[in-house]
py3Dmol code that shows the C-alpha trace and the ligand (Angstrom):
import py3Dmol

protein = """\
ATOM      1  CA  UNK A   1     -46.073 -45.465   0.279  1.00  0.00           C
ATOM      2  CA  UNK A   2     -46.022 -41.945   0.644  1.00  0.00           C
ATOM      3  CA  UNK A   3     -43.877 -39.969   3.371  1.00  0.00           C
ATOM      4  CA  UNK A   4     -46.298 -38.306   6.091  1.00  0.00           C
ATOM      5  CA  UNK A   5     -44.916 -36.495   8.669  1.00  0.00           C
ATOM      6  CA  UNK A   6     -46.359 -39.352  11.330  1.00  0.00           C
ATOM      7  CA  UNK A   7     -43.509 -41.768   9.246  1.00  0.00           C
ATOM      8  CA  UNK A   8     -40.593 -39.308   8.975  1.00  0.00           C
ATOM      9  CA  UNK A   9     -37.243 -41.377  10.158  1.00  0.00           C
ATOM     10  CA  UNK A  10     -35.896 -40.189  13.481  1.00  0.00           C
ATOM     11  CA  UNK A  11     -33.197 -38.572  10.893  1.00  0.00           C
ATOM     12  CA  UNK A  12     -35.850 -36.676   9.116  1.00  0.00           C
ATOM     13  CA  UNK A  13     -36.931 -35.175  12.364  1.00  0.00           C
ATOM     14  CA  UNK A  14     -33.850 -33.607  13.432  1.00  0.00           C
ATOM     15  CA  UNK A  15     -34.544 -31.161  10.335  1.00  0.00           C
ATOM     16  CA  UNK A  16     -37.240 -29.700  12.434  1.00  0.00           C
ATOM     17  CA  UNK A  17     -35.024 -29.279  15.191  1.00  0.00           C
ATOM     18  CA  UNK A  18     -32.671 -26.363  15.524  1.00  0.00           C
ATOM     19  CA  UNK A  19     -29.722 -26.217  13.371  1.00  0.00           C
ATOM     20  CA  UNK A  20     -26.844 -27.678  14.576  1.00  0.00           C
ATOM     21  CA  UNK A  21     -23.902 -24.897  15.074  1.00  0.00           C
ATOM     22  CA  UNK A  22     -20.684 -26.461  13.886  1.00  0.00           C
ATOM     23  CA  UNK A  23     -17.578 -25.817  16.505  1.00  0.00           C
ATOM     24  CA  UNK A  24     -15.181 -23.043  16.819  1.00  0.00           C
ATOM     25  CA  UNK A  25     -12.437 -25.186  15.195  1.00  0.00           C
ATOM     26  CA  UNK A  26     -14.606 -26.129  12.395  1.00  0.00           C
ATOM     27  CA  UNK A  27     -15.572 -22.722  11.775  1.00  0.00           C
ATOM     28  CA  UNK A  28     -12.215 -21.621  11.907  1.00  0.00           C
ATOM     29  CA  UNK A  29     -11.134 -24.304   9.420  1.00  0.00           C
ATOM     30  CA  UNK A  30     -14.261 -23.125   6.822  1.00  0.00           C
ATOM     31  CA  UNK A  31     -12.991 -19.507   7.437  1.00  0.00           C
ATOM     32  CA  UNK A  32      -9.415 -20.635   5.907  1.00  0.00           C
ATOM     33  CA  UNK A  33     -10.918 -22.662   3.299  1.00  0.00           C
ATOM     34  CA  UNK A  34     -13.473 -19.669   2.070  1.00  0.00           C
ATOM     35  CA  UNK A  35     -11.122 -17.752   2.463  1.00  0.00           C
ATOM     36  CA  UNK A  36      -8.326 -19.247   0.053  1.00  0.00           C
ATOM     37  CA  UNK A  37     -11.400 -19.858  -2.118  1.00  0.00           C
ATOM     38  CA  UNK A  38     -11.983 -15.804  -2.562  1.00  0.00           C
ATOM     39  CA  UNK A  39      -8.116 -14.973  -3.030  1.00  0.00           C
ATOM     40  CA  UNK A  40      -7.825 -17.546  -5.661  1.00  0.00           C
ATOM     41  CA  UNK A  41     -10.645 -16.792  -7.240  1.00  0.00           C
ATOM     42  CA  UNK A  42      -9.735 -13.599  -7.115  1.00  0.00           C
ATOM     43  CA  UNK A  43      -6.171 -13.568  -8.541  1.00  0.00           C
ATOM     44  CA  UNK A  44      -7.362 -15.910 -10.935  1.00  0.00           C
ATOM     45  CA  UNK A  45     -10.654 -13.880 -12.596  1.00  0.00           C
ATOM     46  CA  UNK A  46      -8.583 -10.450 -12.311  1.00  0.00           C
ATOM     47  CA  UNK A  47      -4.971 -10.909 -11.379  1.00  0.00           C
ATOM     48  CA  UNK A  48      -5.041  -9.006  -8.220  1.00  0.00           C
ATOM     49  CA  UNK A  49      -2.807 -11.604  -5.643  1.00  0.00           C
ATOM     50  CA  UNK A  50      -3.642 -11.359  -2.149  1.00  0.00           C
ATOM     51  CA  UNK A  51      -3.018 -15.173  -1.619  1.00  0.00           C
ATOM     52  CA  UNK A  52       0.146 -14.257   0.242  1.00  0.00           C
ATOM     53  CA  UNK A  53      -1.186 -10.695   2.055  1.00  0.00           C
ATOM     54  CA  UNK A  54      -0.701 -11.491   6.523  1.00  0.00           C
ATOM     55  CA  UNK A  55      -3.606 -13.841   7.089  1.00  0.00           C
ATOM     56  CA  UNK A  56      -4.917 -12.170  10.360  1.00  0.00           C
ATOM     57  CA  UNK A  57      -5.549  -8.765   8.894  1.00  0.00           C
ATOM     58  CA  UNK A  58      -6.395 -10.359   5.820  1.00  0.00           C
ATOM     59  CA  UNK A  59      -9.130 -12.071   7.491  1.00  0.00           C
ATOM     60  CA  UNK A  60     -10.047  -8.675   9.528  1.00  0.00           C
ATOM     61  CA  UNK A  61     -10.324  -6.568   6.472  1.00  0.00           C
ATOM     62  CA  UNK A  62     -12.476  -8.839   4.526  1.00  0.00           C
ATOM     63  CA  UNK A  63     -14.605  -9.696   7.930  1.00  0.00           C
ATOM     64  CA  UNK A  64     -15.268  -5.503   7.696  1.00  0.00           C
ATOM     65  CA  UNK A  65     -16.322  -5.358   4.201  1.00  0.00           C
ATOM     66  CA  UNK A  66     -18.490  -8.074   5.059  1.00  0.00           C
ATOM     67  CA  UNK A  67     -20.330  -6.331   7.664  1.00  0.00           C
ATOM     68  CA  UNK A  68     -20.364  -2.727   5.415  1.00  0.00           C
ATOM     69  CA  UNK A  69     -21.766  -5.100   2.520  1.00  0.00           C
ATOM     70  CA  UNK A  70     -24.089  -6.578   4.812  1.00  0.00           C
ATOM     71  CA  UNK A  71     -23.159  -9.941   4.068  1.00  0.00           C
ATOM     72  CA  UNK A  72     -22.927 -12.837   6.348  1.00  0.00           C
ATOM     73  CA  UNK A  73     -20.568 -15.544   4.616  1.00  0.00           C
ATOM     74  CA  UNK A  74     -17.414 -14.949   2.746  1.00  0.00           C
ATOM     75  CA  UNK A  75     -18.499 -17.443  -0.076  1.00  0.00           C
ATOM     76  CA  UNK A  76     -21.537 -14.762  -0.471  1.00  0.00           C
ATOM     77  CA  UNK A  77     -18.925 -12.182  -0.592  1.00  0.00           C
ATOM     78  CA  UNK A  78     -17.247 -13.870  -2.462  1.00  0.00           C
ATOM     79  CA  UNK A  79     -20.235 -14.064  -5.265  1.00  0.00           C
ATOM     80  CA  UNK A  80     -20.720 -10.287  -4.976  1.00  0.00           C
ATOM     81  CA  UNK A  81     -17.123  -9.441  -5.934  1.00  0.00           C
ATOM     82  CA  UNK A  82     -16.699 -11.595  -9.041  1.00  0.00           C
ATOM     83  CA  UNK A  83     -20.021 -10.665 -10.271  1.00  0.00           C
ATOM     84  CA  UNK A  84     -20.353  -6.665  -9.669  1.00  0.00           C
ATOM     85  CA  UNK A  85     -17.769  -4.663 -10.162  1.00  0.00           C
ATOM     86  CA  UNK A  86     -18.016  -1.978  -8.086  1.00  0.00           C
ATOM     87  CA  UNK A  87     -18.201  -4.868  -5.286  1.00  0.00           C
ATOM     88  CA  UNK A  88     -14.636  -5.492  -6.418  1.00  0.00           C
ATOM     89  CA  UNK A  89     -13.231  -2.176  -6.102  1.00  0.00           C
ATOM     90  CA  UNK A  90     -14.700  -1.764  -3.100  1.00  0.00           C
ATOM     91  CA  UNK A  91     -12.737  -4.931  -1.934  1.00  0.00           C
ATOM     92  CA  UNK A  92      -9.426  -3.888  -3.312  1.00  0.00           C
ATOM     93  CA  UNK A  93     -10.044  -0.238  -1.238  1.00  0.00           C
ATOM     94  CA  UNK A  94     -10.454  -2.092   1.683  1.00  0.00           C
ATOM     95  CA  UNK A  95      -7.530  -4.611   1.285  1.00  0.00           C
ATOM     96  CA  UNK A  96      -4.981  -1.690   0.571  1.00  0.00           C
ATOM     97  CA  UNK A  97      -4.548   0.342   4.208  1.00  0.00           C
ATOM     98  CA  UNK A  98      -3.958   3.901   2.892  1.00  0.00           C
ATOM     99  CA  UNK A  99      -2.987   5.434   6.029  1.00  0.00           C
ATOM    100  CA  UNK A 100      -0.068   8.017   4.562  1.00  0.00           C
ATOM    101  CA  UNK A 101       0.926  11.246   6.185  1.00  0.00           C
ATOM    102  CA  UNK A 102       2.702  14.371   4.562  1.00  0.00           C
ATOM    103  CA  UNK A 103       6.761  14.410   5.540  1.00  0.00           C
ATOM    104  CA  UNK A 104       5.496  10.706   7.481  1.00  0.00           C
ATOM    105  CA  UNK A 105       8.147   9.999  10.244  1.00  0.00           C
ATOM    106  CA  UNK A 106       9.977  13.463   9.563  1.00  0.00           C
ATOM    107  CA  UNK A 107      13.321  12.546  10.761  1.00  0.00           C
ATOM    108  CA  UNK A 108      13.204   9.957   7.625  1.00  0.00           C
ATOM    109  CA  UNK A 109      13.199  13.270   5.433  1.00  0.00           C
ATOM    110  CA  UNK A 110      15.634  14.738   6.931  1.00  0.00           C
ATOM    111  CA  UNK A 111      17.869  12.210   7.190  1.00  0.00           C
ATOM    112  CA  UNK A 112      16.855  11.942   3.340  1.00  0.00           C
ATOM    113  CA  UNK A 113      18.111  15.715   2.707  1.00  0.00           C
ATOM    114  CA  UNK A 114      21.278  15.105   4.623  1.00  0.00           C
ATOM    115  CA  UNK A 115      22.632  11.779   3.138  1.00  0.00           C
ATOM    116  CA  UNK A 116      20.885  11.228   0.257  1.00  0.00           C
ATOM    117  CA  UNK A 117      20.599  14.395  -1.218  1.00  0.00           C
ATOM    118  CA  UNK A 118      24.645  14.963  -1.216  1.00  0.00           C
ATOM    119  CA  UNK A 119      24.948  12.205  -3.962  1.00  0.00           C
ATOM    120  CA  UNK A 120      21.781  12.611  -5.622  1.00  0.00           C
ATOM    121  CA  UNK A 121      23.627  16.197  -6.658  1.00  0.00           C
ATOM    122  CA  UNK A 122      26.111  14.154  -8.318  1.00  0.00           C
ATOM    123  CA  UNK A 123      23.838  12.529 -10.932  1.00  0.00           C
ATOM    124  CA  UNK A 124      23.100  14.075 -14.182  1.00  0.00           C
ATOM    125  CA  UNK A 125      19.331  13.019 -13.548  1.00  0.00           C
ATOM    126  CA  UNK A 126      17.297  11.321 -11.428  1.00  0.00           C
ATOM    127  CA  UNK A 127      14.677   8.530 -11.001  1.00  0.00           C
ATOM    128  CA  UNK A 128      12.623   7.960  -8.245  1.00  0.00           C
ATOM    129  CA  UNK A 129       9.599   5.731  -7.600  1.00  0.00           C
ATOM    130  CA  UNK A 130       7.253   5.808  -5.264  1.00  0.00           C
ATOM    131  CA  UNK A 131       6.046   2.056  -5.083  1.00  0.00           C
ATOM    132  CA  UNK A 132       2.528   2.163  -2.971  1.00  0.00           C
ATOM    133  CA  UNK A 133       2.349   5.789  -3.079  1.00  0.00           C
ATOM    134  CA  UNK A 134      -1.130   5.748  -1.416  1.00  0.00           C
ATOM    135  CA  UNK A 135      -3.106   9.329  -1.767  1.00  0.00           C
ATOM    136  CA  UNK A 136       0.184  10.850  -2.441  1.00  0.00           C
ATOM    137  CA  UNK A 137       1.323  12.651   0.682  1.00  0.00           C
ATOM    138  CA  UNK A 138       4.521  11.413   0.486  1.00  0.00           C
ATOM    139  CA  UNK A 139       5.153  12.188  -3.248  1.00  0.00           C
ATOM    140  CA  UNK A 140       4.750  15.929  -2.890  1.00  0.00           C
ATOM    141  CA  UNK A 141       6.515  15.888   0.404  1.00  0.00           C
ATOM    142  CA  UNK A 142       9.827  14.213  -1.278  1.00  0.00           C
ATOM    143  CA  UNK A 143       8.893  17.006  -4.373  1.00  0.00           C
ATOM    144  CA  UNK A 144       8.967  19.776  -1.948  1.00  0.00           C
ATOM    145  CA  UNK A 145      12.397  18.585  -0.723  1.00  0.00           C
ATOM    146  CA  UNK A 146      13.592  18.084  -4.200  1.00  0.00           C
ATOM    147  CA  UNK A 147      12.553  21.578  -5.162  1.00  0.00           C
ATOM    148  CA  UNK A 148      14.032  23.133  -1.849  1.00  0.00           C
ATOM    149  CA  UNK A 149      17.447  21.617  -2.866  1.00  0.00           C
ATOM    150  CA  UNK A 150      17.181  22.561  -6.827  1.00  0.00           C
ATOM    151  CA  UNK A 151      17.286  19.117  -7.914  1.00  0.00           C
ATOM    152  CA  UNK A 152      13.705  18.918  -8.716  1.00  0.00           C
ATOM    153  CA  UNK A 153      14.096  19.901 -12.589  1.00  0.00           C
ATOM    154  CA  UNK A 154      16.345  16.722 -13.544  1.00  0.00           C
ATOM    155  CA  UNK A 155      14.398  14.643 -11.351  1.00  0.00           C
ATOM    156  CA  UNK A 156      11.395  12.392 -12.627  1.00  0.00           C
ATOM    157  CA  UNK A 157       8.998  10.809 -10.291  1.00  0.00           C
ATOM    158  CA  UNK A 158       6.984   7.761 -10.842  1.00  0.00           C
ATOM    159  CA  UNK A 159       4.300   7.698  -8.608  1.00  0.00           C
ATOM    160  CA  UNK A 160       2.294   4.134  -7.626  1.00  0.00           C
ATOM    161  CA  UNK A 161       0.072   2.190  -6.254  1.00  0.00           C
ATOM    162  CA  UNK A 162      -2.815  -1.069  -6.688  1.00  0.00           C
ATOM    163  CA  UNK A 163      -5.697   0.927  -5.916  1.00  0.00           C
ATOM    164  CA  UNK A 164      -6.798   3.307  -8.594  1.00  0.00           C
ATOM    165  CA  UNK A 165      -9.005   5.448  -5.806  1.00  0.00           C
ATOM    166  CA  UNK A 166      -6.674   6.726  -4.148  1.00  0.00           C
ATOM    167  CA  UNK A 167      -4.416   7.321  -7.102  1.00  0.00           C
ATOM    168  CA  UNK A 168      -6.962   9.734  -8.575  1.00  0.00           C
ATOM    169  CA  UNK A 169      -6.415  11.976  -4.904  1.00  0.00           C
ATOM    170  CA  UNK A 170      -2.736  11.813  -5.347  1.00  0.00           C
ATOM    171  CA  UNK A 171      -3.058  12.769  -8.980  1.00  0.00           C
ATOM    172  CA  UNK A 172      -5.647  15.521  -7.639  1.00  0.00           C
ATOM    173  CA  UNK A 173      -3.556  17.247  -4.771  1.00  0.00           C
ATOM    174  CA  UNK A 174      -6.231  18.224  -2.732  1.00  0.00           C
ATOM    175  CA  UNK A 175      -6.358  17.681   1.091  1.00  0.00           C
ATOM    176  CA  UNK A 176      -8.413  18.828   3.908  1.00  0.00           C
ATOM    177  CA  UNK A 177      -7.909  21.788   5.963  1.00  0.00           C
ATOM    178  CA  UNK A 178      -7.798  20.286   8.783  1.00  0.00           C
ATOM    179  CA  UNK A 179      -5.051  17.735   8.530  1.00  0.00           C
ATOM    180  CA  UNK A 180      -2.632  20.917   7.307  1.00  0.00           C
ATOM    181  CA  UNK A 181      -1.477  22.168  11.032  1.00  0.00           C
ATOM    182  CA  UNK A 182       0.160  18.331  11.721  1.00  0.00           C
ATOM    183  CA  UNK A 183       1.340  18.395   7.638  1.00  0.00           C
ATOM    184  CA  UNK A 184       3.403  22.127   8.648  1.00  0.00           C
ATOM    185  CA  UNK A 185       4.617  20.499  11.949  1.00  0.00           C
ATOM    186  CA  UNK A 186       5.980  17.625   9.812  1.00  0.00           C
ATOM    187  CA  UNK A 187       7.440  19.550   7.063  1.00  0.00           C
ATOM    188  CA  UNK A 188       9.365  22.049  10.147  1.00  0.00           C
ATOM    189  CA  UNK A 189      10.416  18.785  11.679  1.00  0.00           C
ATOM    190  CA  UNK A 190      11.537  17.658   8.728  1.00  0.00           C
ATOM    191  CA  UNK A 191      13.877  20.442   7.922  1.00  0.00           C
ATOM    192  CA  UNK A 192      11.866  22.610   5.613  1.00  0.00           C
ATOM    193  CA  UNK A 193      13.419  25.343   4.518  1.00  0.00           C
ATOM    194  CA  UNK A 194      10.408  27.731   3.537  1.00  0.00           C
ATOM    195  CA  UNK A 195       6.919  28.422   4.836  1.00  0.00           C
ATOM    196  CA  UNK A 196       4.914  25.322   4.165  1.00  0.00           C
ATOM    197  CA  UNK A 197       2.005  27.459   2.702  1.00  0.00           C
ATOM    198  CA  UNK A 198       4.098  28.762   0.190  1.00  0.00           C
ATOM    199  CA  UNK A 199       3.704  25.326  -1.933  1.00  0.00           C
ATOM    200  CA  UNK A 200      -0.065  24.902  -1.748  1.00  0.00           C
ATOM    201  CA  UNK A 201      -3.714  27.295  -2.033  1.00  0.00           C
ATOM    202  CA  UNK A 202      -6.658  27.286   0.488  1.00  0.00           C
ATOM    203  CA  UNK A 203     -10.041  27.073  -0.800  1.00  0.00           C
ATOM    204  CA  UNK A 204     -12.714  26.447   1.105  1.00  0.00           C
ATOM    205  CA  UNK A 205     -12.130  23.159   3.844  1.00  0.00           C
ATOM    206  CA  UNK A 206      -9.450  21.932   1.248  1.00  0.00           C
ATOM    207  CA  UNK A 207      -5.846  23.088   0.544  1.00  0.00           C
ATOM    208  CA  UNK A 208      -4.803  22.307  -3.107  1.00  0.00           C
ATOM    209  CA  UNK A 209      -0.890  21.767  -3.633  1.00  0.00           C
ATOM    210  CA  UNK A 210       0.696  23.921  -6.754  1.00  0.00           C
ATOM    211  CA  UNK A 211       0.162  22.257  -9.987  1.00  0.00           C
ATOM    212  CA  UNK A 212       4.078  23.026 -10.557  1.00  0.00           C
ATOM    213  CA  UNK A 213       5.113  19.760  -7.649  1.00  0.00           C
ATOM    214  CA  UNK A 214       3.030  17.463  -9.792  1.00  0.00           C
ATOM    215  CA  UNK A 215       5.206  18.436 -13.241  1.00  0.00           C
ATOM    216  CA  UNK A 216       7.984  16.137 -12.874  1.00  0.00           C
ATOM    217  CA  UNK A 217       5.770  12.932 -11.430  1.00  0.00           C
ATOM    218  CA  UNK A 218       3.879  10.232 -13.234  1.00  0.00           C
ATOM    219  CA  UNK A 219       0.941   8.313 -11.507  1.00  0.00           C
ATOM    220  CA  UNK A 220       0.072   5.027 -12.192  1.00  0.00           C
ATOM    221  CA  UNK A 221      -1.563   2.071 -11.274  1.00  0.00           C
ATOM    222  CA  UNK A 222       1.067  -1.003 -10.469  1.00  0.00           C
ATOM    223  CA  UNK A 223       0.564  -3.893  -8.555  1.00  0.00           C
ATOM    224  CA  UNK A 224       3.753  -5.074  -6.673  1.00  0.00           C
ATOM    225  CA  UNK A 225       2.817  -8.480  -6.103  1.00  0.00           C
ATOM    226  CA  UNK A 226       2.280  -9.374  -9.895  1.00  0.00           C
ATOM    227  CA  UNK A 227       3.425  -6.663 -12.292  1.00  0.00           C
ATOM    228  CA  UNK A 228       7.504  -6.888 -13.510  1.00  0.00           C
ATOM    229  CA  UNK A 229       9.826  -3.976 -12.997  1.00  0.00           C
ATOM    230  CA  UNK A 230       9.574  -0.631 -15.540  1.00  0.00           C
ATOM    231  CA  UNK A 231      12.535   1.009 -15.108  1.00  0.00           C
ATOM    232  CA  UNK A 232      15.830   1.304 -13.027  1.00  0.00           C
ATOM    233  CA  UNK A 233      15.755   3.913 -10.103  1.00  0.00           C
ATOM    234  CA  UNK A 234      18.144   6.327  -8.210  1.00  0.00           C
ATOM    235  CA  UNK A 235      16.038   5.770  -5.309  1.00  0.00           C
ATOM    236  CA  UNK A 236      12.925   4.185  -4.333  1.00  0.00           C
ATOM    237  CA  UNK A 237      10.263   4.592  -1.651  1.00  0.00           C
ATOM    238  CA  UNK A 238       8.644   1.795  -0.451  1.00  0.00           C
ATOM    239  CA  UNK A 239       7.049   2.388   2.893  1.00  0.00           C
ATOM    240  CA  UNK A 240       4.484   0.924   5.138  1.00  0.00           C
ATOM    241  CA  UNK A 241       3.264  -1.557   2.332  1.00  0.00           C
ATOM    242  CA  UNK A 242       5.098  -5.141   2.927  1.00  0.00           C
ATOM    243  CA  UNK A 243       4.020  -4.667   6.549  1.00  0.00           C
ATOM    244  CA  UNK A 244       1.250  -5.964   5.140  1.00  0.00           C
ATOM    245  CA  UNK A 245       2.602  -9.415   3.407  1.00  0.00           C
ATOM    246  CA  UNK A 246       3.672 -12.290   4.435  1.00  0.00           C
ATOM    247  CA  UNK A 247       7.494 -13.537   4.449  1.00  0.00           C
ATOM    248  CA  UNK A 248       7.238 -15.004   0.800  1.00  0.00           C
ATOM    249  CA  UNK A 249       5.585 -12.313  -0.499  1.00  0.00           C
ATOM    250  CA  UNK A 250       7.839  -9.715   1.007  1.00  0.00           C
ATOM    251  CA  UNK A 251      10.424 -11.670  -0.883  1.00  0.00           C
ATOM    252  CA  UNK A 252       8.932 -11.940  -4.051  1.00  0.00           C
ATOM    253  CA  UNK A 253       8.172  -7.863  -3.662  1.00  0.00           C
ATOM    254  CA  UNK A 254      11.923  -7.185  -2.393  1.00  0.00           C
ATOM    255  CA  UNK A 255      13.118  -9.013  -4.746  1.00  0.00           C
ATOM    256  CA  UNK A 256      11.665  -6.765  -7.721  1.00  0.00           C
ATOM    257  CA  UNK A 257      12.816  -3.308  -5.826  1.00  0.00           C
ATOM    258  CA  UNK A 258      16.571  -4.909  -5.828  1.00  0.00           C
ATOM    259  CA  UNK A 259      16.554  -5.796  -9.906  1.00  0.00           C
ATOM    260  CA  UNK A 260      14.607  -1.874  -9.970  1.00  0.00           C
ATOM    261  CA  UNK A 261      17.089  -0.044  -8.176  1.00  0.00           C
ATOM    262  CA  UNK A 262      20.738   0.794 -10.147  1.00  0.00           C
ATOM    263  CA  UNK A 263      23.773  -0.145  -8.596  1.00  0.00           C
ATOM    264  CA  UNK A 264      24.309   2.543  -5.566  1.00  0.00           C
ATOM    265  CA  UNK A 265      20.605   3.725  -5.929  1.00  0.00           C
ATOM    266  CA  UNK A 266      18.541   4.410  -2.378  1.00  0.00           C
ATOM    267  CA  UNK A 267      15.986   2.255  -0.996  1.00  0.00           C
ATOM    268  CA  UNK A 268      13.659   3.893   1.447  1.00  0.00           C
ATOM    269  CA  UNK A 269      11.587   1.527   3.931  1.00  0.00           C
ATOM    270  CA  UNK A 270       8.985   2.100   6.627  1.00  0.00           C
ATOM    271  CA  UNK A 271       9.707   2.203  10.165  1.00  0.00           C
ATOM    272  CA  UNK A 272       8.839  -1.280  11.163  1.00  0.00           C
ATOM    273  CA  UNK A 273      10.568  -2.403   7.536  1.00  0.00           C
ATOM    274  CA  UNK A 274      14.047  -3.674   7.084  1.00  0.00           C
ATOM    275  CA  UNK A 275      15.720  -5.598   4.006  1.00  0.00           C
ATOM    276  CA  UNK A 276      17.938  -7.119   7.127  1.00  0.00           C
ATOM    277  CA  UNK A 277      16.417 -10.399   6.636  1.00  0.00           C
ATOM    278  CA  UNK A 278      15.401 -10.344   3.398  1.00  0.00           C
ATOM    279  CA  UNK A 279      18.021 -13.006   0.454  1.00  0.00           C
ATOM    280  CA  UNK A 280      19.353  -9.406  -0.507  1.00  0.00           C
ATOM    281  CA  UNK A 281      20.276  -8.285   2.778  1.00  0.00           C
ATOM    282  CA  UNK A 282      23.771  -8.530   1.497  1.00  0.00           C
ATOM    283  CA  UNK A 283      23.653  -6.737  -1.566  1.00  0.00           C
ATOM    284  CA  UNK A 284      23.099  -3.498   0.990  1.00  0.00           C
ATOM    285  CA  UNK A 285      24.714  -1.609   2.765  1.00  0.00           C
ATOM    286  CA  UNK A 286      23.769   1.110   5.660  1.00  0.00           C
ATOM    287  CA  UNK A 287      23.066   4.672   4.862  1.00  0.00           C
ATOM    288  CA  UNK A 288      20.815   5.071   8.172  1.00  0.00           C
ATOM    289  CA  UNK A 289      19.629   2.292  10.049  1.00  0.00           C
ATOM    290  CA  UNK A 290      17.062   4.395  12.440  1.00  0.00           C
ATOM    291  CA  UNK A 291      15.452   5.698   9.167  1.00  0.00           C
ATOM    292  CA  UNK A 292      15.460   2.575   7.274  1.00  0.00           C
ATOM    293  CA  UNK A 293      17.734   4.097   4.562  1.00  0.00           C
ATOM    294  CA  UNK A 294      19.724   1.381   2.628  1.00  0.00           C
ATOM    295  CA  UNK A 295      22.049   1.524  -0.198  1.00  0.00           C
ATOM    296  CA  UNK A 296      22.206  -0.749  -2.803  1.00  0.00           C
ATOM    297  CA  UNK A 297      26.108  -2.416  -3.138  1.00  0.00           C
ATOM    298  CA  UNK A 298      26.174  -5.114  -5.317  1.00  0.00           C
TER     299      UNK A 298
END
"""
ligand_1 = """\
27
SAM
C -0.091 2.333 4.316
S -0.062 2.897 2.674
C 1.570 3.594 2.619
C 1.607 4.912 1.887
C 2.959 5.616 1.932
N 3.971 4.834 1.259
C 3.358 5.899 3.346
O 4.250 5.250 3.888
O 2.769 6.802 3.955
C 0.145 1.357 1.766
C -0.178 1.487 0.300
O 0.267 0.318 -0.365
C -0.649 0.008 -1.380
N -0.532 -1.406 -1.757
C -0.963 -2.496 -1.070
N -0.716 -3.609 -1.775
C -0.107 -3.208 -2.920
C 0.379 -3.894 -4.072
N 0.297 -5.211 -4.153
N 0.940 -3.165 -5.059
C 1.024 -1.812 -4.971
N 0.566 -1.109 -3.927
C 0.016 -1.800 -2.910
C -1.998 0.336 -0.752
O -2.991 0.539 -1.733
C -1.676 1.590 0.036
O -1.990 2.751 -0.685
"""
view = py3Dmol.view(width=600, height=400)
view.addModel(protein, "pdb")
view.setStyle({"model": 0}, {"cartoon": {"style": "trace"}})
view.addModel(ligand_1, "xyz")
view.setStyle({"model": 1}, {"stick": {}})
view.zoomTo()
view.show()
């Protein structure tokens, strides 16, 4: 016999009623589950691990590309981000916070120029990375400092971060205008020992820093999460980026800085970032704990 709508089952029916709306837990639960689903999938198509990134801003950030994408599901986001790639970038932009500031937290540099700077003289040369380097505020700030205390000619400066977008800025030097009155305040603050608009040009609404700071420094694209150490450092900055991980991946990334870093060499944290807790919390020692300034010891 065939099916009219007079003999649909009382079961049939209900698909002309309204849909159903599962409950907040449920949701909640489908929200983890998609949400493993896109950071595997993710990792696994193109390497780029975010399976261990804090889960609440995690979830935030991909909940706003969502809404800029105009998407209403994650698994739909999810679709758009294997399949088209500027989807992808897009989603790697808005997974990496790139909030940076020149001479960020001044005292830090100052601090930097009193302590550090004393046995960096000692050296014969010097390596320094910047690991999450953002759009490179804080690289020409440190080669500023390095330049003001003549050490900037044996120094070489590796320069990184995930996200190629805002590499190409730091690799450009050019920064609004506008932002250049805190940048001087910072750089004062800081100790600066010249006018700040000695190192950089206006033109137009942008300022462009002097070619001659971006000599000694190498840009490039690392990932911290999945890519092995390439070299052994004097000192490294690694600021306001494992914020953003969890405790196992803040491991996993401190882990890599310690076998990067020589014996004695600097590590520079963020202001809410401390190796204190971290399995190598022993192998350093103090240089300033209010600046987040360690040394490493063993
Ligand atoms: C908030 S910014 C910090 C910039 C600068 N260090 C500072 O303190 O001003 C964090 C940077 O870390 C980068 N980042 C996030 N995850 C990363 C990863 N797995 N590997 C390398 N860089 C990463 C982001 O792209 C972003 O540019």
């Amino acid at each position: 016999m065939i099916e009219t709508d007079d003999s649909l089952s009382g079961k049939s029916k209900a698909y002309k009623e309204q849909p159903r709306l599962y409950s907040n837990v449920e949701t909640d639960n489908l929200t983890d589950i998609e949400l493993n689903l896109l950071t595997e999938a993710i990792y696994a198509y193109r390497g780029f691990d975010f399976r261990d990134y804090a889960r609440e801003s995690l979830q935030r950030r991909v909940f706003n590309l969502m809404e800029l994408e105009g998407l209403a599901t994650i698994s739909a986001l999810q679709e758009k981000v294997l399949h088209e790639k500027s989807v992808m970038e897009r989603f790697l932009l808005a997974m990496s916070i790139n909030v940076t500031d020149m001479f960020r937290d001044p005292e830090t540099f100052l601090i930097f120029r009193e302590k550090v700077i004393p046995i960096l003289r000692t050296y014969p040369s010097i390596r320094i990375w910047h690991a999450g380097c953002s759009t490179g505020e804080e690289v020409y700030s440190l080669a500023i400092l390095l330049e003001e205390e003549h050490l900037i000619d044996k120094t070489q400066i590796y320069a990184t971060d995930i996200n190629e977008a805002v590499l190409k800025t730091a690799k450009q030097g050019v920064y609004p205008l506008s932002v250049m009155q805190g940048y001087t305040n910072n750089y004062m603050k800081a100790g600066g020992k010249r006018a700040f608009s000695e190192y950089y040009h206006a033109s137009h609404e942008h300022i462009i820093f002097k070619p001659s700071l971006r000599d000694r420094v190498v840009f490039a694209r690392h990932n911290l999460v999945s890519d092995a150490s390439f070299n052994e450092f004097n000192v490294i900055f690694c600021r306001n980026v494992m914020i953003y991980f969890n405790e196992n991946l803040q491991n996993r990334v401190n882990e890599l800085i310690y076998n990067s870093l020589c014996r004695f060499g600097v590590l520079v944290l963020g202001s809410n970032e401390s190796v204190d807790f971290s399995p190598r919390a022993t192998s350093y020692k103090n240089i300033d704990q209010s600046n987040c300034i360690y040394q490493r010891v063993s």
